[in-house]
C-alpha positions as CSV (number, residue, x, y, z in Angstrom):
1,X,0.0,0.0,0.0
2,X,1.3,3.4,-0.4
3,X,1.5,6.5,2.2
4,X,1.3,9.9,1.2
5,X,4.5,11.8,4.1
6,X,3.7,15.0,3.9
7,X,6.1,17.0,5.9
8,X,6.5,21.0,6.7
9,X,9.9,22.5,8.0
10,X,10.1,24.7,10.8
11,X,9.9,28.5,10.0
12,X,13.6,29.7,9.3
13,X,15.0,26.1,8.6
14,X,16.0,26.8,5.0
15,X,19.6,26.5,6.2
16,X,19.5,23.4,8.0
17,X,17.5,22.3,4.7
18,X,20.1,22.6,2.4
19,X,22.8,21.3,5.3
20,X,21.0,18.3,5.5
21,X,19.7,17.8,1.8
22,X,22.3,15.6,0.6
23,X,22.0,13.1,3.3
24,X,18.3,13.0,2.3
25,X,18.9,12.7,-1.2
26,X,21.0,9.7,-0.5
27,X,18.5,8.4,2.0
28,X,15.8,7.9,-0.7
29,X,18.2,6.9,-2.7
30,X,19.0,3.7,-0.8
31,X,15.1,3.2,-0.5
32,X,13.8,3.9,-4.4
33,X,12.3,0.6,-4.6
34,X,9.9,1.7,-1.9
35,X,9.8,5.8,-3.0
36,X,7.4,6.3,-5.4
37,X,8.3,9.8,-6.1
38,X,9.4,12.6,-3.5
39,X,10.1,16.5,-3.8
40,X,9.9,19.4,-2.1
41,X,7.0,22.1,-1.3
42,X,7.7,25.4,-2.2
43,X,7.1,29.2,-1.4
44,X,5.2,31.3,-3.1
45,X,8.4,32.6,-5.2
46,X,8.3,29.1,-6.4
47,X,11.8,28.4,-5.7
48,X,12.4,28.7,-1.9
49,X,12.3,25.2,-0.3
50,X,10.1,24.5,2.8
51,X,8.9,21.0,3.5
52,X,8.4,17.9,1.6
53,X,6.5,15.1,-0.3
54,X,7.2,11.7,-0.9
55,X,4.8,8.5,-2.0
56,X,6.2,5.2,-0.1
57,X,5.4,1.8,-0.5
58,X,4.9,-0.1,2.6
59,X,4.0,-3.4,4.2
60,X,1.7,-1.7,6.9
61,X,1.8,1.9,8.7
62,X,4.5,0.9,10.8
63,X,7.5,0.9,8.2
64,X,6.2,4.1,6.6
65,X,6.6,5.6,10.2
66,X,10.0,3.8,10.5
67,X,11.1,5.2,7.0
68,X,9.7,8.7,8.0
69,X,11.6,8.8,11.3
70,X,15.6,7.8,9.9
71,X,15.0,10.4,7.2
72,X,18.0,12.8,7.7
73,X,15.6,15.4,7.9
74,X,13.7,14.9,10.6
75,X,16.9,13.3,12.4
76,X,18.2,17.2,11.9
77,X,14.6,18.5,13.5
78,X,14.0,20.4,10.1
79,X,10.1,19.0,10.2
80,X,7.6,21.3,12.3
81,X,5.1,18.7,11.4
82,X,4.7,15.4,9.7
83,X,1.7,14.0,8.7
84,X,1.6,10.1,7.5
85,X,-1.3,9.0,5.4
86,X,-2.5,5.7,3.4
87,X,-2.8,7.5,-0.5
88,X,-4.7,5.8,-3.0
89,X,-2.6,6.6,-6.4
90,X,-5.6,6.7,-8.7
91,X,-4.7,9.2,-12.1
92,X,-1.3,8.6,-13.7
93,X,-0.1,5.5,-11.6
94,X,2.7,3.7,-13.6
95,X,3.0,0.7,-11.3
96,X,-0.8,-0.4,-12.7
């Protein structure tokens, strides 16, 4: 089943963002069989980073949350909230 993690960062984190984003980048990399597709939420400029999305496949809610919490991210406290959902991927899904 998939889970939508939708996460917001903590106002004036944009530094500890971009400190930590390799580390992320890697993270999901070691997990792409399971990450459906991630990226970040943006500002109104449309640029400025400032929380994130990611579609993971899991067993159960239990290994989203486990994915979720090793994420460099929210090991560095960038995440003011975190919010894990079961998603339903019902337009555009390539894995049908």
């Amino acid at each position: 089943m998939y889970f939508a993690i939708s996460c917001i960062d903590k106002p004036g984190a944009l530094d500890l963002r971009m400190a930590t984003r390799p580390a992320h980048i890697d993270y999901l990399k070691t997990h792409e069989s399971a990450v459906k597709l991630a990226g970040p939420y943006l500002a109104d400029d449309g640029e400025t980073m400032n929380g994130s999305l990611i579609i993971f496949e899991a067993e159960d809610r239990a290994a989203a949350e486990a994915f979720s919490a090793a994420d460099p991210y929210t090991l560095a406290g960038l995440f003011e909230t975190v919010l894990i959902r079961h998603w339903k991927w019902t337009i555009g899904n390539p894995y049908d």
